[in-house]
C-alpha positions as CSV (number, residue, x, y, z in Angstrom):
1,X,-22.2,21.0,-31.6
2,X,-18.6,19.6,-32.0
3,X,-18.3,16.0,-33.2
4,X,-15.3,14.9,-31.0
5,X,-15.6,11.6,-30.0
6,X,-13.8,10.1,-26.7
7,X,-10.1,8.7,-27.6
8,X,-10.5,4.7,-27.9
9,X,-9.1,3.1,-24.2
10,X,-5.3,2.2,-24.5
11,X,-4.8,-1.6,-25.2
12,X,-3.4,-3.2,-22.6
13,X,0.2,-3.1,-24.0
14,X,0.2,0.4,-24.0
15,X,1.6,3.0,-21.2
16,X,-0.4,5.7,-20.0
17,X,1.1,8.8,-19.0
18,X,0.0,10.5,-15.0
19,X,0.7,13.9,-13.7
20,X,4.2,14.4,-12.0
21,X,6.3,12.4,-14.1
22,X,4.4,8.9,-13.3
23,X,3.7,6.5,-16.4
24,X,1.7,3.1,-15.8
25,X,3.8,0.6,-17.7
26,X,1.9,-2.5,-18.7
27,X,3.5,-6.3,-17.5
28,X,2.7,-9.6,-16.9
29,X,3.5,-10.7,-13.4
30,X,3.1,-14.1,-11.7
31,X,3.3,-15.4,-8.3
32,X,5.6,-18.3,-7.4
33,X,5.2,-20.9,-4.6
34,X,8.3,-23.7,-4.3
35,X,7.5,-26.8,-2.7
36,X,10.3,-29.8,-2.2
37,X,9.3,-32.9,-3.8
38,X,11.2,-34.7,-1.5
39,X,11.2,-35.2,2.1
40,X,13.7,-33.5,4.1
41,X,15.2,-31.5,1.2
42,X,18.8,-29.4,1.9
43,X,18.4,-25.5,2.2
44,X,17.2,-23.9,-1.3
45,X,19.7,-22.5,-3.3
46,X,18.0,-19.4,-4.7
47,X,20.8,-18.3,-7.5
48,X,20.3,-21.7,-8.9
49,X,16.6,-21.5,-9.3
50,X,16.5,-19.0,-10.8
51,X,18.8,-19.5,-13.6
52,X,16.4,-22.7,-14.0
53,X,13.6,-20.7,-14.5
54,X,15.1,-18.0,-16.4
55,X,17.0,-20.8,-18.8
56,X,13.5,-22.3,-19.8
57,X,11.3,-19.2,-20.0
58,X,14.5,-18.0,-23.0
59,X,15.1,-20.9,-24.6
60,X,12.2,-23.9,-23.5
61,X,11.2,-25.2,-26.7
62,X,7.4,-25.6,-25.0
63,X,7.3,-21.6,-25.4
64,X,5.8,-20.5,-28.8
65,X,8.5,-17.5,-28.1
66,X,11.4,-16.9,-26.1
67,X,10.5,-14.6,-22.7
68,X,12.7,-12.4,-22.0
69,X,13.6,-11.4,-18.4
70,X,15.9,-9.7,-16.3
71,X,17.4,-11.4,-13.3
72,X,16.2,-8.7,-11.1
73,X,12.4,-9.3,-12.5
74,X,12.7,-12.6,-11.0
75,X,12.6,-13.1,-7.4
76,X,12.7,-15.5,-4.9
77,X,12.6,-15.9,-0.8
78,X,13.2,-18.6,1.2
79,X,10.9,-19.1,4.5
80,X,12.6,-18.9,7.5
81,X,12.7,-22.1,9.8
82,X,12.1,-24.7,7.0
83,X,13.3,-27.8,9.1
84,X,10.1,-27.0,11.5
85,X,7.5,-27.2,8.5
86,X,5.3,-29.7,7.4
87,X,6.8,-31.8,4.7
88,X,3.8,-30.9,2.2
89,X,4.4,-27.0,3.2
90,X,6.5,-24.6,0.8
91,X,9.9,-24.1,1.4
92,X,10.1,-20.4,-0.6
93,X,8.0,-18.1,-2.3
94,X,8.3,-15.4,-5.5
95,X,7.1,-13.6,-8.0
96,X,8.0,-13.3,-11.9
97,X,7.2,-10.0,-13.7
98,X,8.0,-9.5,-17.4
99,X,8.7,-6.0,-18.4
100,X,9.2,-6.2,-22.4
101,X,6.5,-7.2,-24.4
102,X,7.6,-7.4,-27.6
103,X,7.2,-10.9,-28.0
104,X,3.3,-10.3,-27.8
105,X,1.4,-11.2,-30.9
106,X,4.2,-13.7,-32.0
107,X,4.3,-17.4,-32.3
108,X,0.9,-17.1,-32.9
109,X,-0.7,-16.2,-29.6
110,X,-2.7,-14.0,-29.2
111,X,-2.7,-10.6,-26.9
112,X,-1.3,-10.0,-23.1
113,X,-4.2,-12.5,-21.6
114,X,-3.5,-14.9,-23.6
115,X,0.2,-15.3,-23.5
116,X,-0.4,-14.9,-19.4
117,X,-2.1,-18.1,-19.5
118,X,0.6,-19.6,-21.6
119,X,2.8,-19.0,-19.7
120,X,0.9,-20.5,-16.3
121,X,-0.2,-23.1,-18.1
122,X,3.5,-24.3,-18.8
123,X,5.2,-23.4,-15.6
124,X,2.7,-24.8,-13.0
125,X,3.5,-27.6,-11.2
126,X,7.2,-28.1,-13.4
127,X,10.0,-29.7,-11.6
128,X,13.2,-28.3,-10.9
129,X,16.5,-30.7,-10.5
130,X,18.7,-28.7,-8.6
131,X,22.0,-30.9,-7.7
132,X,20.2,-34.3,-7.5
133,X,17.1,-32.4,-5.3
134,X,14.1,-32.0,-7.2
135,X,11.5,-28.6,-6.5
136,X,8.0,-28.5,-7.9
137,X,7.0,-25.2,-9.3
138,X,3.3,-23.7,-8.4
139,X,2.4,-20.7,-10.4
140,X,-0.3,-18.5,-10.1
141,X,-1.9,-15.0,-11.5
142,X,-2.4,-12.2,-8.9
143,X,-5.8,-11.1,-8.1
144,X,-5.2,-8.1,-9.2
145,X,-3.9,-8.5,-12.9
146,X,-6.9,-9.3,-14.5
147,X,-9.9,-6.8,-15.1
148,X,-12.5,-9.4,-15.8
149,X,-11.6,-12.2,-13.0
150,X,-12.4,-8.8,-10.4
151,X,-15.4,-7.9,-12.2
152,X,-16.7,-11.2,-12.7
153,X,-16.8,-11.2,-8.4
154,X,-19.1,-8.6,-7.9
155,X,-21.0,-9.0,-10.7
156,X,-22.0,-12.5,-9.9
157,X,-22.9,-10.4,-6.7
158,X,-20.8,-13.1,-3.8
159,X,-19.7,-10.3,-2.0
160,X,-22.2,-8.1,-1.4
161,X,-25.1,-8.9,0.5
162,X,-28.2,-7.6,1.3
163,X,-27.7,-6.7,5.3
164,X,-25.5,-3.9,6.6
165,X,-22.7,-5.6,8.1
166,X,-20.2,-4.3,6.0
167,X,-21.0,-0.7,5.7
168,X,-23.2,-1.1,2.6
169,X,-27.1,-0.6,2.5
170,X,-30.1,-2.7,2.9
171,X,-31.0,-2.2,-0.4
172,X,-29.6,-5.2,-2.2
173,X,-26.5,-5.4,-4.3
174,X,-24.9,-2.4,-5.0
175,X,-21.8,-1.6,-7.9
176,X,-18.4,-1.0,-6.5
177,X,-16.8,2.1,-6.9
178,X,-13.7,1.9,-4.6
179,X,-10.6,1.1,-5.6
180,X,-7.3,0.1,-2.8
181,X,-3.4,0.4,-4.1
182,X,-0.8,-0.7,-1.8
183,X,2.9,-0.7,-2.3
184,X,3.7,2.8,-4.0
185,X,6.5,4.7,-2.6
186,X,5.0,7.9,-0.5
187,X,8.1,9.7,-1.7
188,X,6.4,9.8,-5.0
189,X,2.7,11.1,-3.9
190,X,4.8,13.9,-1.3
191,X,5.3,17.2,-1.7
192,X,8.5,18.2,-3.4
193,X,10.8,20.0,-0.8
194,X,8.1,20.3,1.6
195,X,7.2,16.7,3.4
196,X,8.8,13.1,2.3
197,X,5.2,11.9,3.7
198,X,2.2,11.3,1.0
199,X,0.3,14.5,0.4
200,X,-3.5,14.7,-0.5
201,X,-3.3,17.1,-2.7
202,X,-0.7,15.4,-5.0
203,X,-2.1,12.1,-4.9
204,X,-5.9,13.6,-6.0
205,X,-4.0,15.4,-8.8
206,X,-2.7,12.4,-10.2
207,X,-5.4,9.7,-9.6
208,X,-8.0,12.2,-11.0
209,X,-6.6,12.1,-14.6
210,X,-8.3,8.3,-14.1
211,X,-11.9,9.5,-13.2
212,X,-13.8,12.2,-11.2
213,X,-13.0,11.3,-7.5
214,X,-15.5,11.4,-5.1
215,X,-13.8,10.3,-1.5
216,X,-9.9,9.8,-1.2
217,X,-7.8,9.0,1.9
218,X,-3.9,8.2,1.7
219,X,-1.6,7.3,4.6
220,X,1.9,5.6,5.3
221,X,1.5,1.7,5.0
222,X,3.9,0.3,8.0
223,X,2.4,-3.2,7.5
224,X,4.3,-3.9,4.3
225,X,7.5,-5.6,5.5
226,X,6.2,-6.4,9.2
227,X,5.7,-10.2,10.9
228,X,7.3,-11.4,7.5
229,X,8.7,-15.0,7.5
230,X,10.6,-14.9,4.8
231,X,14.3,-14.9,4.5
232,X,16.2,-11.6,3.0
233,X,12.9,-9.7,3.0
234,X,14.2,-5.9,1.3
235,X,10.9,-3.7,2.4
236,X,11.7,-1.3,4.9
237,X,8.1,-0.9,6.9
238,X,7.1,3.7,6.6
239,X,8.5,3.7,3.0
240,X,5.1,2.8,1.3
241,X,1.7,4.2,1.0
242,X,-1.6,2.8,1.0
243,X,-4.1,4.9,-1.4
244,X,-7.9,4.5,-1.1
245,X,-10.1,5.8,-4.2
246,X,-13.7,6.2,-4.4
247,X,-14.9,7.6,-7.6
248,X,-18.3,9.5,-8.4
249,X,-19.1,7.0,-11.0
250,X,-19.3,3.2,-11.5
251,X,-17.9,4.0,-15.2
252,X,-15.2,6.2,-13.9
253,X,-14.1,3.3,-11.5
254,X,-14.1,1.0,-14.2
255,X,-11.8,2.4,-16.3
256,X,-9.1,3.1,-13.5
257,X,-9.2,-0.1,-12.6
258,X,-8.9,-1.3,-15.5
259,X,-6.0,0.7,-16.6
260,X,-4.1,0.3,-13.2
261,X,-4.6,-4.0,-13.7
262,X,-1.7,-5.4,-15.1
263,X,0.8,-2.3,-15.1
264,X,3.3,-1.1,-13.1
265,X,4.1,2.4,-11.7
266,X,7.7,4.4,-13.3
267,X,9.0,7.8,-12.6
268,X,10.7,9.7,-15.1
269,X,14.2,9.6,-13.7
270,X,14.0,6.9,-11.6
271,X,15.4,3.5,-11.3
272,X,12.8,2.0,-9.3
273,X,9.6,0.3,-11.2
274,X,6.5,-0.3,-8.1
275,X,4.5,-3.0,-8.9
276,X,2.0,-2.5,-6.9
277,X,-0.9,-4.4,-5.8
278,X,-4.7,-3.1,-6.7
279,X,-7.9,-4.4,-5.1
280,X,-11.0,-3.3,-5.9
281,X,-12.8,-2.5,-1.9
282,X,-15.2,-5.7,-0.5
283,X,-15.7,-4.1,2.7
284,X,-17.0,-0.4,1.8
285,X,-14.2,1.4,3.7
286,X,-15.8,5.0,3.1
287,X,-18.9,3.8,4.1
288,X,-17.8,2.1,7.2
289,X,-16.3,5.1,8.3
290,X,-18.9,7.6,7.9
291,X,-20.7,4.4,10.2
292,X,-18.4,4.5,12.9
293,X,-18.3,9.0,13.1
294,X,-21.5,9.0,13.4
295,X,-22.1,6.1,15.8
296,X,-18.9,8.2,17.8
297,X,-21.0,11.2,17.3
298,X,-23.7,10.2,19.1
299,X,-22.6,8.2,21.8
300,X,-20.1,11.1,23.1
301,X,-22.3,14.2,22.6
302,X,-21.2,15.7,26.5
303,X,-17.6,15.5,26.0
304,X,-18.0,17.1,21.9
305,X,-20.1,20.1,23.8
306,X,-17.5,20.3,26.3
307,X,-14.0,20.4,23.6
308,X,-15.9,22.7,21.4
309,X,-18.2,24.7,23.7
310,X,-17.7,28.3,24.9
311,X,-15.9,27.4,28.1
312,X,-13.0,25.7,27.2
313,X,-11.2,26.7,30.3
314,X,-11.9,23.3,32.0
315,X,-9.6,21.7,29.4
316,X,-6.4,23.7,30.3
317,X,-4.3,23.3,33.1
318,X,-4.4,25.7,36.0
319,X,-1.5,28.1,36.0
320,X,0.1,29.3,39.3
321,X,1.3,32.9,39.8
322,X,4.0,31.8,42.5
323,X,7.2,30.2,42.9
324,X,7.8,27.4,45.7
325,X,9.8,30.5,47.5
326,X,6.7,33.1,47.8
327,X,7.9,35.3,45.0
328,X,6.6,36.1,42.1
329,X,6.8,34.0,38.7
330,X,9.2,35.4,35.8
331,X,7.2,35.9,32.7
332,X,8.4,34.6,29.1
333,X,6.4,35.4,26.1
334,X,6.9,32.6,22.8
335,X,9.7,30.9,24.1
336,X,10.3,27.1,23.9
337,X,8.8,24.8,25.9
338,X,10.0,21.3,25.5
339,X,8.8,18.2,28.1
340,X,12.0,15.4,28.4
341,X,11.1,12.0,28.6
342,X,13.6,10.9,30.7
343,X,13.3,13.6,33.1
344,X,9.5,13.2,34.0
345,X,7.8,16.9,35.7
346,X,10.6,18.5,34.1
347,X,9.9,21.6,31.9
348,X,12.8,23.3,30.2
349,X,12.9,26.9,29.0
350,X,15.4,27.7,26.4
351,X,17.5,24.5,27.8
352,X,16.9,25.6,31.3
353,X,15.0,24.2,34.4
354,X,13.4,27.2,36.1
355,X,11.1,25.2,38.2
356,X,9.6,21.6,39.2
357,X,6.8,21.1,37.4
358,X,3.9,19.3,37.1
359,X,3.9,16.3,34.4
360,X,2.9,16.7,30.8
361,X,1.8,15.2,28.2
362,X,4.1,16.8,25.5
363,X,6.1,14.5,23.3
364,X,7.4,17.6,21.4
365,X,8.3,21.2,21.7
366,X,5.4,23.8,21.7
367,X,5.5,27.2,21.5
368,X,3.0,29.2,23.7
369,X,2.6,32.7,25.6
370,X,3.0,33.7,28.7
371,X,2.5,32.4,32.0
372,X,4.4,29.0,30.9
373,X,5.2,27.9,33.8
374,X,3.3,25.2,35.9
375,X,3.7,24.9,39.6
376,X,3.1,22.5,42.1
């Protein structure tokens, strides 16, 4: 019997290496909120802000150690339409990550927790003096940087009930095991050379070095970057992905989301650094869905017997033998059929209009067999 024992969990200033090149970088990010602290403020100047804020997190003698940060690692937007807002509504909104670490353990605080709270504790509610106009400061942690804040919710059992209504069972409270990640590039999870879309296959490869995976499901996020009010806004909606994880164990979740909190996601070779956002699921998606096939299931049973039966002829379209003039149709065997939208009834063969056709409902080009041709 071999007397291996299991590696000791990485700390939480230590990166841990994926498949394909990915490495989860540990940080310390904070969200920023900018309110004006005096009625009818000018326009925000943004530069100027943040060389505020990056002045006092280097060299603010409140700090027990300088913070280092880059200028990109800081950012801020202004909302759009500010003279329309409420006086006591913010004017701008940000976040603050803090890649190097090396001040952790010095001035005597403790580990990556503790210097987060520091840090909050100093910057909330500051005042900026920015030309003679004066900006209060509202910082906050992300839900989904701390372990224990998301395991202290279902613990203390607020979210899931004892009814059905969100896909989970009768059977009282249940243990999560489902994890959501939003704001990864799909161009990472894709398929080299073959798709630039996410790919299930890759994406189980790399999220399964984190735990046996029971249920997966990834898809392009278009939401990121859409109905934004915020000035200068950089995310481009179909360049993200939004990965769903359910694992076979409640240990197996724990550990991935534990070791996904508080990092960031790199690519060997790349410029870009994703910090993400990661959620553990309040809703039961996976079991939700399994809710609604079967409830689709079983309230279309006719038209299932009728796609999948052994007459499928009723689903195709009748196909005429004749030409408008009495003679008989040409026949073409695997050539292109392609339906124009601006041309509606129009079918083109190899960029020619043989005939006047019935509509379609082809978007795209298909390629079938002979007869091809539909008639009136």
């Amino acid at each position: 019997m071999s007397n291996t024992t299991a590696p000791p969990p990485p700390r939480p200033t230590d990166p841990i290496p994926l498949t394909n090149s990915l490495t989860l970088t540990p940080r310390i990010k904070l969200n920023l909120t900018i309110f004006p602290s005096s009625p009818s403020p000018p326009p925000l100047n943004e530069w100027n802000l943040k060389h505020s804020l990056l002045t006092f997190l280097k060299s603010s003698p409140s700090l027990p150690s300088p913070i280092p940060v880059s200028v990109d690692d800081l950012v801020i937007r202004r909302y759009r339409n500010t003279k329309k807002r409420k006086r006591e509504d913010p004017v701008a909104r940000g976040w603050l990550v803090v890649r190097e670490l090396g001040f952790v353990g010095k001035g005597g605080v403790g580990g990556l927790g503790e210097w987060r709270r520091v840090i909050v504790e100093k910057m909330d509610g500051m005042d900026v003096n920015l030309e003679g106009v004066r900006f209060r400061v509202r910082v906050e942690v992300p839900t989904g940087e701390e372990f224990e804040g998301m395991r202290k919710e279902w613990e203390e059992g607020l979210v899931f009930r004892n009814d059905n209504s969100r896909g989970y069972a009768r059977s009282g409270k249940r243990e999560p095991d489902t994890l959501t990640l939003r704001g990864l590039p799909s161009r990472w999870f894709a398929e080299t050379l073959v798709s630039s879309k996410p790919s299930m296959l890759v994406t189980h490869t790399i999220f399964s070095i984190l735990g046996k995976i029971r249920n997966l499901r990834v898809e392009v996020d278009d939401d990121i970057g859409k109905d934004t009010d915020e000035e200068n806004a950089d995310i481009v909606s179909g360049l993200h992905c939004e990965i769903v994880v359910q694992f076979e164990k409640y240990k197996d979740f724990c550990n991935a989301l534990r070791a996904l909190c508080g990092r960031s996601l790199q690519k060997e070779g790349s410029r870009l650094i994703a910090d993400y956002e990661v959620a553990w699921d309040k809703d039961g998606f996976f079991q939700s869905s399994r809710s609604n096939a079967q409830e689709s299931k079983g309230r279309y049973p006719a038209a299932r017997a009728v796609q999948y039966g052994s007459n499928p002829a009723r689903w195709q379209m009748r196909v005429s033998r004749w030409s408008p003039d009495n003679t008989r149709q040409k026949r073409y065997r695997n050539r292109t059929v392609c339906y124009e939208s601006g041309k509606p009834g129009i079918l083109k063969i190899d960029g020619k209009e043989p005939y006047q056709a019935q509509p379609i409902q082809w978007r795209t080009s298909h390629v079938i067999s002979s007869p091809i041709i539909i008639l009136n």
